[in-house]
N, C-alpha and C positions, 0 to 999 in steps of 0.2 A: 057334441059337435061332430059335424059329417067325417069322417075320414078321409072323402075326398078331396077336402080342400089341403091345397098344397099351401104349407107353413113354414117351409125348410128357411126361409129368410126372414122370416116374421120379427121385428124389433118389439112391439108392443102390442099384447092384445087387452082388450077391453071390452068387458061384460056387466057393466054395472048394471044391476033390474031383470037380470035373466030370469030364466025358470030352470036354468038345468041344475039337477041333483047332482051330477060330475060334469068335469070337463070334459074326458075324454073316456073309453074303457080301454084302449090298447096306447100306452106311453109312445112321442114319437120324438126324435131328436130331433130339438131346438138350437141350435147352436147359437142363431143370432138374440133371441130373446131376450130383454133386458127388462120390462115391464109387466106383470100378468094384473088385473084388475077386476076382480069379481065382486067388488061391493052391493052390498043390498041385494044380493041374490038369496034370497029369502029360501032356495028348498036345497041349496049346496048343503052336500050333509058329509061330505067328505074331499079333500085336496088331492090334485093328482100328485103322482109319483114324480119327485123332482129332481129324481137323479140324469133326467135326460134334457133336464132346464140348466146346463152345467153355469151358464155366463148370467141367469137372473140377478136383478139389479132391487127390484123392487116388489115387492108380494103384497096385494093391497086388498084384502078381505071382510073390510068393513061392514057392521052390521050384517052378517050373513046369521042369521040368527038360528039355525039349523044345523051349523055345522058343530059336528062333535068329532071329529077323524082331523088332523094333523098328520100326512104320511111321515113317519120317520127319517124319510129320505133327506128333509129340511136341511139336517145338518150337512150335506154333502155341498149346498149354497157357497160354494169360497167367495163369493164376489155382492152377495146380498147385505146392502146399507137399509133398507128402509120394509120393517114388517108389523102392517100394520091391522091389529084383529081388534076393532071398537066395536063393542057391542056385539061381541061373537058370545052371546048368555049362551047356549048350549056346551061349549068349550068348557070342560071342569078340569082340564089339564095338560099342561104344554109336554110334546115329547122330549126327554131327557137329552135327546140328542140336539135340540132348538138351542142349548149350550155350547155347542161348539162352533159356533157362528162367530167365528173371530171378527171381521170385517161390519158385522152390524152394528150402525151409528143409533137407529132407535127401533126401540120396542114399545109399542103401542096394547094395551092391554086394557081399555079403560071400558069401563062397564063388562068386562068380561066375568061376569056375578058367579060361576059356579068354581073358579079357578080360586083355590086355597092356598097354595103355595108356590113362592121358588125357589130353587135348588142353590144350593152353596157353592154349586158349579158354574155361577155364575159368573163368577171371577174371571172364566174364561175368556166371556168375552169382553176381549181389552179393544175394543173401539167403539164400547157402546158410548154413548155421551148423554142418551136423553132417552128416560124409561117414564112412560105413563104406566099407572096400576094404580088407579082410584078405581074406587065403585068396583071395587073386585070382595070375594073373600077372604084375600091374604090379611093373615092379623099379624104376624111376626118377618119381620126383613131381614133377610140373610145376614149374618155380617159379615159376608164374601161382598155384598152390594158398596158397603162402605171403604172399602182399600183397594176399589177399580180406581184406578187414578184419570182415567180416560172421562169419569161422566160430570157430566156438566149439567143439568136439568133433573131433578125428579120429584114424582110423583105419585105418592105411594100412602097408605094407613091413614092419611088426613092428610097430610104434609104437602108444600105444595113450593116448588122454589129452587133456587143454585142450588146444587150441593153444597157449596162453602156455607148457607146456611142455612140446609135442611138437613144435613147429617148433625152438626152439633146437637139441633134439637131431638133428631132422635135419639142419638147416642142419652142426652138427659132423661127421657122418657126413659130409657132402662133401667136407668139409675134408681136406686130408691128416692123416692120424697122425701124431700126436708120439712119436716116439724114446723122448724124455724129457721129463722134469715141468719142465724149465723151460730155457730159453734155447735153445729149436726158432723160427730166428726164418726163414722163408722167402720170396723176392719171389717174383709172379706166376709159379713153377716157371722162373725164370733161373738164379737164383744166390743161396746164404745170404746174407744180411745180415752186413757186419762188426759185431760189438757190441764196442761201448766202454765199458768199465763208468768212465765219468771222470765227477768231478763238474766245475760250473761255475756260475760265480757269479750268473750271472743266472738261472739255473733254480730256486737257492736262493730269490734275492731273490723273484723272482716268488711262489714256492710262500709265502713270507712273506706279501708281499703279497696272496695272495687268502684266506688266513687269517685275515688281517686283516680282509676283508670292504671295500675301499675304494669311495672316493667316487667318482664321475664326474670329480672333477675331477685325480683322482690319474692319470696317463696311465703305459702302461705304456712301457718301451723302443720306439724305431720302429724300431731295426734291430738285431738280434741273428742269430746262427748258423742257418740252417735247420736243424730240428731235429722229430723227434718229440716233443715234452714232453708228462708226465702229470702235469697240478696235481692236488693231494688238496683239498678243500675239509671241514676237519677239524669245522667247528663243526655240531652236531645240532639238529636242531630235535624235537621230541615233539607228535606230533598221532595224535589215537586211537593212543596207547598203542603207537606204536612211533615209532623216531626216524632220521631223514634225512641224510643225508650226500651229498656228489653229487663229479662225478669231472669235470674239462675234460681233454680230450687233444689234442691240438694236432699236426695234419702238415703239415709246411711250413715257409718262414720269415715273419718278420713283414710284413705290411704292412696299409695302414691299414682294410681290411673285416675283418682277423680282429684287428688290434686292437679296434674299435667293438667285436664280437662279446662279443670277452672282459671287453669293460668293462661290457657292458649283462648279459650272464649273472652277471657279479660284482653288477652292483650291485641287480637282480632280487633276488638270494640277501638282499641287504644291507635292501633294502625290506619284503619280505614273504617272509620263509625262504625256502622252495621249493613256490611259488604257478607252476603250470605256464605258467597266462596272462603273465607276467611275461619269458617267456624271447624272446629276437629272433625277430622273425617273418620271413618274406620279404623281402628287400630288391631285389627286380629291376632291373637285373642284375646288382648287386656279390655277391650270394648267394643261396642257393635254399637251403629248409629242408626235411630229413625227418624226423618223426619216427615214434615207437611206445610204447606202456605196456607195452612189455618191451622184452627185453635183444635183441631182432632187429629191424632196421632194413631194408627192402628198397627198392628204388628202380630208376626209367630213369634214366641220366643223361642230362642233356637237353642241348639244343643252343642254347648262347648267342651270336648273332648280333653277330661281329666280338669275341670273348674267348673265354677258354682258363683250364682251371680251373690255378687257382695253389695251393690250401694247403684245409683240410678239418680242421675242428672238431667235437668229437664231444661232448656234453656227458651225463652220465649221472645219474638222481637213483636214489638206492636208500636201502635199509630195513635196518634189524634192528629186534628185540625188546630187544638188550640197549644200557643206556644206553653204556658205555662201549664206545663201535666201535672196533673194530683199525683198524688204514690196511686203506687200500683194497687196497695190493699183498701177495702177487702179482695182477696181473690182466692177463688177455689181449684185444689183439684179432685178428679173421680178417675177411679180406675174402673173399669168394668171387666174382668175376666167370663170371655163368655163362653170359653168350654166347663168351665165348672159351676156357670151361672151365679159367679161372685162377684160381688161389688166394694167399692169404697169412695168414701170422702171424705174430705176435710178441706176447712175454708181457713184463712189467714186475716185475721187484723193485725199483726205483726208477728215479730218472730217466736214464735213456740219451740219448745224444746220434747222430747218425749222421749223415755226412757228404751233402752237396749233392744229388749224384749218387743217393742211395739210396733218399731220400723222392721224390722226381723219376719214379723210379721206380713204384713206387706209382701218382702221379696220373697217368704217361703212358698205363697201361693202364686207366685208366678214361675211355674213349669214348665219344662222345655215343651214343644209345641201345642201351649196353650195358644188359644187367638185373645189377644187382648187390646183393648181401648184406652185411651189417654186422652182426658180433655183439661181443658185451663180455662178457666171461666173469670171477666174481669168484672166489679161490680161497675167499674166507672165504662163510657159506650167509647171504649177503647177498639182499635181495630187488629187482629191479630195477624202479622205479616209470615211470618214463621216460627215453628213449635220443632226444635228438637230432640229426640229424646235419648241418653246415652244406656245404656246396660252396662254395668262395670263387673268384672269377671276375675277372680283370684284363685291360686290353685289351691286345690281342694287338698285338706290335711290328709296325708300319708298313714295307716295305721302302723304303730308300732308294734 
């Protein structure tokens, strides 16, 4: 573009079908600029410098098929919502700094064939809501992508849909495959799980008791079996025309932080049905809470200064249409530990029991800032309203 022409107030420029290889050769301050529009400019082979484009809104570089240069400068955008490179094939990779782009709502990326990966730094940006990346060469999805709370839309490795239900499915695709439809029960890729289909009297009693809906003042047992237990929490409540049910799962054996736990989630239920505000919050540092308004749970595990996690509470609220709800089982969970690229599952037709050593298992491989995943899978087309997930923490033995 000529240098003559004066730009100094220019809100929108637009170049779609051009011929020019750049925009400009000497950058000039845009202060009004909100719009830049180079699409199907088929010989751009590189973006201008954008540090003097301070207030851009929109960056729209569609099928420019030539271009291989993203200046750096990208990241200095504080105010760019909308960056859109479809069918930018020459492009084989975003600059590291296209991450810091806090305020970007979408990234557009689709057919962009030579671009392999994104960065974990994606996390960054927390206003992204709707990422295209089909028809790209990324094979593996950050799981920085998955615990942006902010997105809403994506599209990515085949996937195509909400997040509320395109991350479950990929979090699944991580997972190992099941053999079979049910009793695939696997640790952190050590060793199957022994399953004991036994029943036992206090898992009865309990599943009694939380059906019951008890008081505070009703205390559960303070010592029983280490144990994975699945209480069903059988009573419905009806609010807009669909009705509630919710699930505790319990790993570990008892002691008194996942007692309080299950007395306060009981009696939550018992006060105001399934009032989300109602469930245990924080308790530092007897436990730390995750939650999510679905069935995926992601988290760091963090580091509790002189304890060591003991036992892990999973509480789950879901839905149907129809008044009479089936039980909850079958239903599965999978942990995915993805700094050590470990896995697990196991699926419930009722309650199982497992020895010491197994559940042990389980919580030794979750390490303080590991990134890890948590999903709850129902076999019945149950709708999952909320998943939370507790860490329970006791102080670590003293040596003598």
């Amino acid at each position: 573009m000529p240098m003559s022409i004066c730009l100094e107030k220019i809100v929108a420029i637009d170049l779609k079908w051009s011929s020019l290889a750049k925009l400009w050769d000497k950058s000039q301050l845009l202060e009004w600029l909100k719009i830049l529009n180079m699409s199907h400019s088929h010989y751009l082979i590189e973006t201008p410098n954008f540090s003097r484009l301070p207030y851009l809104e929109k960056l729209i570089l569609k099928d420019c098929s030539r271009l291989s240069v993203i200046h750096p400068s990208i990241g200095d955008l504080k105010y760019i919502i909308l960056l859109n490179l479809k069918d930018c094939k020459s492009l084989n990779h975003l600059p590291r700094s296209v991450y810091k782009l806090k305020s970007l709502k979408t990234l557009n990326l689709f057919g962009c064939s030579k671009i392999g990966k994104l960065e974990e730094d994606i996390q960054q940006m927390e206003s992204l809501t709707t990422l295209v990346a089909n028809q790209t060469a990324i094979t593996q999805v950050p799981f920085a992508l998955v615990r942006l709370k902010s997105i809403k839309h994506v599209s990515i490795c085949g996937y195509e849909g909400s997040s509320c239900d395109v991350f479950p499915s990929l979090v699944l695709s991580w997972m190992t495959p099941r053999n079979h439809s049910r009793s695939l029960f696997r640790t952190f890729g050590i060793m199957p799980f022994l399953i004991k289909g036994l029943s036992h009297t206090w898992l009865a009693k309990s599943q009694k008791i939380l059906e019951s809906r008890p008081s505070t003042s009703q205390a559960l047992p303070k010592k029983a079996p280490a144990l994975i237990g699945f209480h069903d929490e059988q009573v419905t409540a009806k609010r807009s025309e669909r009705f509630m049910s919710s699930l505790t799962i319990q790993v570990g054996g008892f002691n008194e932080a996942i007692n309080t736990i299950l007395k306060s989630i009981s009696q939550g239920c018992n006060d105001g049905g399934f009032e989300y505000s109602l469930l245990p919050r924080n308790n530092y540092p007897h436990w730390l809470v995750f939650e999510n308004e679905e069935s995926l749970v992601s988290f760091k595990v963090p580091c509790v200064d002189g304890r060591c996690l003991k036992g892990m509470v999973l509480y789950v609220i879901y839905s149907s249409d129809q008044e009479n709800m089936a039980s909850a089982y079958p239903v599965s969970v999978m942990i995915h530990n993805f700094t050590k690229y470990a896995k697990a599952s196991y699926e419930q037709d009722a309650a199982t029991i497992y020895a010491d050593d197994e559940w042990k298992k389980i919580l030794s491989n979750l390490e303080p800032e590991n990134e890890v995943g948590v999903i709850v899978n129902f076999a019945h087309k149950y709708t999952v309203k909320k998943t939370a997930i507790y860490l329970v923490y006791v102080e670590e033995p003293t040596l003598s």
